[in-house]
N, C-alpha and C positions, 0 to 999 in steps of 0.2 A: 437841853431836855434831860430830865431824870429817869434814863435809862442805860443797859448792859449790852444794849443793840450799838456797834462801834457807830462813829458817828458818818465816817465816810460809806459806813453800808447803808445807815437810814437817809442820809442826803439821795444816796443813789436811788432808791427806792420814790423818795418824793419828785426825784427829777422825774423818772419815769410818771410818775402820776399827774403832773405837770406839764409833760409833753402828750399826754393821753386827753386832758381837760378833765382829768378822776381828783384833781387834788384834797377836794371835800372828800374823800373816803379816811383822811388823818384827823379830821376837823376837831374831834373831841379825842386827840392823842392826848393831850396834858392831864385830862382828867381819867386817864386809863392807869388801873396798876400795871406792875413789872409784868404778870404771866399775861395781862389780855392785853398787853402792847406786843409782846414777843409773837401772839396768836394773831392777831390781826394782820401783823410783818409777816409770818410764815405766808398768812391765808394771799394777801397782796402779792408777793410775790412769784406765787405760783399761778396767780391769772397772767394769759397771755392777753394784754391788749391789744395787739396789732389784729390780732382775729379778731378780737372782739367788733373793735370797729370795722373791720371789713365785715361781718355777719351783721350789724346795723346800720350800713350803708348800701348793705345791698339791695334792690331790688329786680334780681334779674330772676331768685328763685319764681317770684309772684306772674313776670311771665312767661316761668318757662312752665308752672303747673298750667295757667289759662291756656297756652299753644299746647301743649301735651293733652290738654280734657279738651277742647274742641278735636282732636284728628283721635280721643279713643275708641276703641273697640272693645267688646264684649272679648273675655279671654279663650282660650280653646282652653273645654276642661271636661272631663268625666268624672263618672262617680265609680266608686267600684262595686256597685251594685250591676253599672253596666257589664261586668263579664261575669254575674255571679252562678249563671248555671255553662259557662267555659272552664275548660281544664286550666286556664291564664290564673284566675281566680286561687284556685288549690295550688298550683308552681310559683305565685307570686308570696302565699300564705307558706309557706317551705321554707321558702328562698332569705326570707325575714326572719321565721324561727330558727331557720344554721347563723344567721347573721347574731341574734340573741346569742346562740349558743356556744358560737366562735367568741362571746365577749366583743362583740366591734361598736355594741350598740354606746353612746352616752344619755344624759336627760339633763337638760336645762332648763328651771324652772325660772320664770322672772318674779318675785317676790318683793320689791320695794315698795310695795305701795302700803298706806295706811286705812284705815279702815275708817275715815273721819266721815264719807258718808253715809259709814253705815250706822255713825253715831256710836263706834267703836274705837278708844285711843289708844290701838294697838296694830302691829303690825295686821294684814289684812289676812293672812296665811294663819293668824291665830283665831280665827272667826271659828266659832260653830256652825255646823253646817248641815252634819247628818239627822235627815229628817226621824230618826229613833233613836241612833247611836248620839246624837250632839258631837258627835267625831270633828276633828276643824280641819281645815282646808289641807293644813301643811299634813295631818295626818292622813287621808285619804288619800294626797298626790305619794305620800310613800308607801303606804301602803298597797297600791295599784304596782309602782314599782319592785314591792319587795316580792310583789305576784309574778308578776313578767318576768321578776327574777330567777324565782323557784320554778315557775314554767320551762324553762331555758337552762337552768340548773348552773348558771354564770351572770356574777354579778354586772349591776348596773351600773354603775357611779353618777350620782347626783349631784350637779351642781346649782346651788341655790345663792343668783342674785339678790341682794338686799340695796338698800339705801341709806347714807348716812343718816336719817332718822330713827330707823327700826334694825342696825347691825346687830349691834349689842343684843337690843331684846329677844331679837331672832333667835341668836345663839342660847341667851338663855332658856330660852323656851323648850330648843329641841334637846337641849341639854339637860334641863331638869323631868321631861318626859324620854330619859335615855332615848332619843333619837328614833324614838318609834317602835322599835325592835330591830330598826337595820344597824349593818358594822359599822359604825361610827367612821372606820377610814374610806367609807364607800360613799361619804358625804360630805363636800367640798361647801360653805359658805364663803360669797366674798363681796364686795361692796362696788358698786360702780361709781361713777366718776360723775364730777356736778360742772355746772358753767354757773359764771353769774347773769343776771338779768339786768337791762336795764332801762332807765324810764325812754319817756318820747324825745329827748334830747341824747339820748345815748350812755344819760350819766349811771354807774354802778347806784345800785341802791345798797344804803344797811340796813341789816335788820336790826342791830343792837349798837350800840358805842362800839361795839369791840369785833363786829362779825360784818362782812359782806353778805348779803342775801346770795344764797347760790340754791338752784334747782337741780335733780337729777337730770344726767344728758340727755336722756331716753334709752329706750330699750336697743337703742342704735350702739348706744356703746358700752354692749355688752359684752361684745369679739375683746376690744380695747382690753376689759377690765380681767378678763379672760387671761388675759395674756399676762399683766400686771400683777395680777395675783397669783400666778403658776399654776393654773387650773390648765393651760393650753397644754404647757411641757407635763402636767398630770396626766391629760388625756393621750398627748402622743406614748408616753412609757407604757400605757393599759394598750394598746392599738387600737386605740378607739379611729374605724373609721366613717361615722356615720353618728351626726347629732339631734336629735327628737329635743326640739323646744315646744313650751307651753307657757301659760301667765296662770298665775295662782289662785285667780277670782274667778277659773272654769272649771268646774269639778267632773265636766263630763269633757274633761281631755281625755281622745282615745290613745293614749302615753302608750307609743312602744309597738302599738300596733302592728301584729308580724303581717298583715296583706300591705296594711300600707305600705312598712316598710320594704317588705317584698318589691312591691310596685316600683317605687323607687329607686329602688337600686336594677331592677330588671330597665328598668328604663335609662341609666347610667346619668340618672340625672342630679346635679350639682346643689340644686333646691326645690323642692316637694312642699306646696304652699295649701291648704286647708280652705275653705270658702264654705259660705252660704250666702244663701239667695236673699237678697235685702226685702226688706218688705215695705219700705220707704225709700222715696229716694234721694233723701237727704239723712238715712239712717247712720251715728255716730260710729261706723266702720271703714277701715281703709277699701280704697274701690280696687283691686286688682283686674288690670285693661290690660288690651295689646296694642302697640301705638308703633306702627313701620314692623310688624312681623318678633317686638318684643317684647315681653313680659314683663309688665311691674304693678305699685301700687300707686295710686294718686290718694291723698289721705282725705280724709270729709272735710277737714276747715282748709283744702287745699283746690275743693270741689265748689264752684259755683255752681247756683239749683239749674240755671239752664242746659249744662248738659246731662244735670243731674237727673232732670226729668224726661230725658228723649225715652221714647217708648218706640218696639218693634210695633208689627204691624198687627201682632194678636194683644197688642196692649201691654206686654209683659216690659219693664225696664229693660231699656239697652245696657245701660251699666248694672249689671246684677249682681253680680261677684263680688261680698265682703270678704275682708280677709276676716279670720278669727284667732289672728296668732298663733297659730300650732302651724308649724315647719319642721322637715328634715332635710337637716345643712350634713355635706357632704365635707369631713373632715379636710381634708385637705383643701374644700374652697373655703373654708372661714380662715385658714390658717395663711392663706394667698391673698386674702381680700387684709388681712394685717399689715403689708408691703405696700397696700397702697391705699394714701391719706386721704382720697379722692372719693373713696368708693361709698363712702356714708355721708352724702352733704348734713348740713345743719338745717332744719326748718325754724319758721321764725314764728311765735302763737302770741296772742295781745291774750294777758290774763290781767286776773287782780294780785298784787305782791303787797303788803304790809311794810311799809317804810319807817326810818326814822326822818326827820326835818330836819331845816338844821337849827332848831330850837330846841333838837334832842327830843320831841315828841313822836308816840308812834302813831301813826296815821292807817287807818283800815279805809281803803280804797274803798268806795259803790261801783265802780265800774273799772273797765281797765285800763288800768295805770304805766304797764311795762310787757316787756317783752321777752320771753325766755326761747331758751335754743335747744333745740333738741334733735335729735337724730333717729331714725327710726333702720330697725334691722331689715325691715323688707326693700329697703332702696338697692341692698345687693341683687334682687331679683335679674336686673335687665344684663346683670354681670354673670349671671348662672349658666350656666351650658345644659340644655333639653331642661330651664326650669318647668315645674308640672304644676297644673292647679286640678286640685280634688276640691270636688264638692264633697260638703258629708250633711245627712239632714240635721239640722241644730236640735231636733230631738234626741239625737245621737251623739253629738257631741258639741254643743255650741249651746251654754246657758251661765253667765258670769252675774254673779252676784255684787252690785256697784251702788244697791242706793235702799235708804231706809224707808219705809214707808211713812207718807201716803204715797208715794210714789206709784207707777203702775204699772212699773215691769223694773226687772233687774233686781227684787226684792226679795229676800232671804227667803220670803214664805212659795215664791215663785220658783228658785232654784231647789228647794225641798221637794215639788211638786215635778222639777224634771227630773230631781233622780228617782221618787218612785215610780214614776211612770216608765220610763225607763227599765227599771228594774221588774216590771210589772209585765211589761213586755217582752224582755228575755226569758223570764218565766213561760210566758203563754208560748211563746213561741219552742220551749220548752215541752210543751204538752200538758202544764200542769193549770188547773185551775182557781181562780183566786175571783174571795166575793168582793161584789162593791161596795167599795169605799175600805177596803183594807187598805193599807199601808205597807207596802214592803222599800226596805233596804238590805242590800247585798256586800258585805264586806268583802274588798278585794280580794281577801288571804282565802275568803271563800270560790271565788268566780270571779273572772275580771272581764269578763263577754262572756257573751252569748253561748261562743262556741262550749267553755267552759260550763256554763249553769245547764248547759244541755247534755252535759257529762255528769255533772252533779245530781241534777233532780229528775227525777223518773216521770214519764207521763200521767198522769193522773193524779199525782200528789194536791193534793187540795190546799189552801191555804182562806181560813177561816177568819184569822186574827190578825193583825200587824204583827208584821215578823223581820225579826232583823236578821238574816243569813249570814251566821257567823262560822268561820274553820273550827275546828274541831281540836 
């Protein structure tokens, strides 16, 4: 074969693919040049196939979700609204602000995703978002941050997951809008880790002559990449002891939150997990139960409808409790849950994957074709020590923008319409008053809550027009 690849290193490599049944992943070597043979060998030999095939031979996860959602439970969980006229409330809201101010707090944003349903070819964090401002996503999530920052008067350090599709542009992005206005070393990008997929027989799929089809792990292996990319040993050098995550497609993350946070840590608990009340019962959010006295998530394609739809006795869902992605990991347990390779199993999802043949044709699936692996960050829950489930009302923080219209929810014009309402309602609750059908947005550097716009704007302040609440 006409290549620089030694020949006892490429034999080794087809052996291995040979004793896998992968050996069709070489099929169109001959017709590859020098760099997409070298890139394909790289890519090859850094898949572990023994995992692989054990994650497609298994089926012990399929019963151990069914045995787990027959014996769940509704989670124990309050809101913090429950102690909001107790002194717990104001010591909990303290307790978070020294923690801001001590510098212990981090923020991890997960940012891989694409924006292909929103009929956008670009990272998703680069959407428009702000219903005056047109502000995008990534701007907002920093901006909130650079708020919580200056409140606290000690920085945040952001670290922003991407995906080998959108790293690059990523970077570009925050980089030619200088980073937002925050210090550029207070903002970490780094890429998480892919598995390959494979069809109903087990075999890798390609995507091109020269590529295996590989998907991002999931948000499970975020800790992993964390770690791989020096953002862990970043965070241990800052003292960060306390991590605030979010996903990028929710612009009403309460990011930083000093009550939550407070709560949190007054409770010395390991993981602080976020919920709202489903309003379906097969609605596409992980179910956070309690199954034998502990805390986790069972995920919606891991939920059959039958326990899906048990209902108490006023009608309301047994299983009620979405997660909505926003957690506070407790430094030193994500740094523990790294020691052990057990603690994030892989889930198994039938999707569509775009193939080649081996007539070197690409094939666009109708239905699905293959299997991708993925790991999700909430399986650490049942490993947490006093993990917590807060409810918070999704008009307050739980409204993710994921689909284009005609769609009829999740749609840009929909998540415009939570944050002025929103905004519309810290006002009021402000004292001040606004006509209908005005339009207000609140720039974080102005007000980042409530508590803030009720510092800002005096009672009575009227607001006639659409107004965008900008700092001064």
């Amino acid at each position: 074969m006409n290549t620089s690849i030694d020949t006892p290193t490429l034999e080794s490599i087809k052996s291995k693919l040979e004793q896998h049944g992968q050996a069709h992943a070489l099929q169109f070597w001959e017709e590859l040049d020098l760099q997409q043979q070298q890139s394909l060998f790289s890519q090859l030999d850094k898949i572990d196939f023994d995992q692989l095939a054990s994650l497609f031979a298994s089926v012990a996860e399929d019963n151990k979700w069914a045995e787990l959602a027959a014996k769940a439970e509704a989670p124990p969980a309050i809101t913090l609204e429950d102690f909001a006229n107790a002194a717990t409330r104001d010591a909990a809201r303290e307790l978070g602000l020294k923690a801001l101010r001590d510098g212990k707090l981090a923020m991890i944003v997960v940012a891989g995703g694409q924006g292909s349903r929103l009929g956008f070819d670009h990272p998703k964090g680069m959407y428009p978002i702000g219903p005056l401002s047109n502000r995008t996503l990534f701007q907002i999530f920093i901006d909130t941050i650079r708020a919580r920052a200056a409140q606290a008067g000690a920085a945040i350090p952001l670290y922003i997951m991407t995906s080998p599709p959108t790293h690059d542009e990523t970077i570009r992005f925050l980089t030619e809008n200088k980073w937002f206005g925050a210090d550029e070393n207070d903002i970490k990008v780094f890429c998480q880790g892919t598995m390959p997929a494979v069809d109903a027989n087990g075999k890798i799929l390609l995507e091109t002559k020269s590529k295996v089809f590989e998907s991002p792990d999931g948000h499970g292996g975020t800790i992993k990449a964390l770690e791989v990319s020096g953002c862990i040993a970043d965070m241990k050098a800052r003292g960060v002891e306390h991590v605030f995550y979010g996903q990028i497609d929710n612009p009403l993350v309460q990011i930083c939150d000093p009550t939550l946070v407070g709560f949190h840590i007054q409770k010395q608990s390991e993981l602080t997990s976020q919920v709202v009340r489903k309003t379906e019962p097969m609605q596409k959010v992980g179910n956070v139960v309690q199954v034998d006295g502990v805390v986790q998530i069972i995920e919606y394609s891991d939920l059959t409808e039958e326990p899906a739809s048990q209902t108490r006795d006023d009608g309301s869902l047994k299983l009620w409790a979405g997660s909505i992605a926003v957690h506070i990991f407790k430094f030193d347990f994500l740094t523990r849950s790294l020691a052990d390779a057990d603690s994030l199993p892989f889930h198994r999802a039938h999707k569509k994957v775009p193939f080649l043949d081996a007539a070197g044709n690409r094939i666009d699936p109708e239905s699905p074709n293959a299997y991708k692996f993925e790991k999700f960050i909430f399986d650490l829950l049942p490993a947490a020590k006093n993990a917590i489930v807060c409810e918070v009302d999704p008009a307050e923080g739980f409204c993710a923008v994921k689909n284009a219209p005609p769609a009829k929810a999740e749609t840009p014009d929909h998540v415009k319409a939570a944050i002025t309402a929103l905004h519309r309602k810290w006002l009021h609750q402000a004292g001040a008053e606004i006509a209908e059908g005005v339009t207000i947005e609140i720039d974080p550097m102005f007000a980042v809550d409530r508590e803030m716009v009720a510092e800002k704007v005096a009672a009575g302040t009227k607001f006639d027009t659409d107004t965008f609440l900008q700092a001064q």
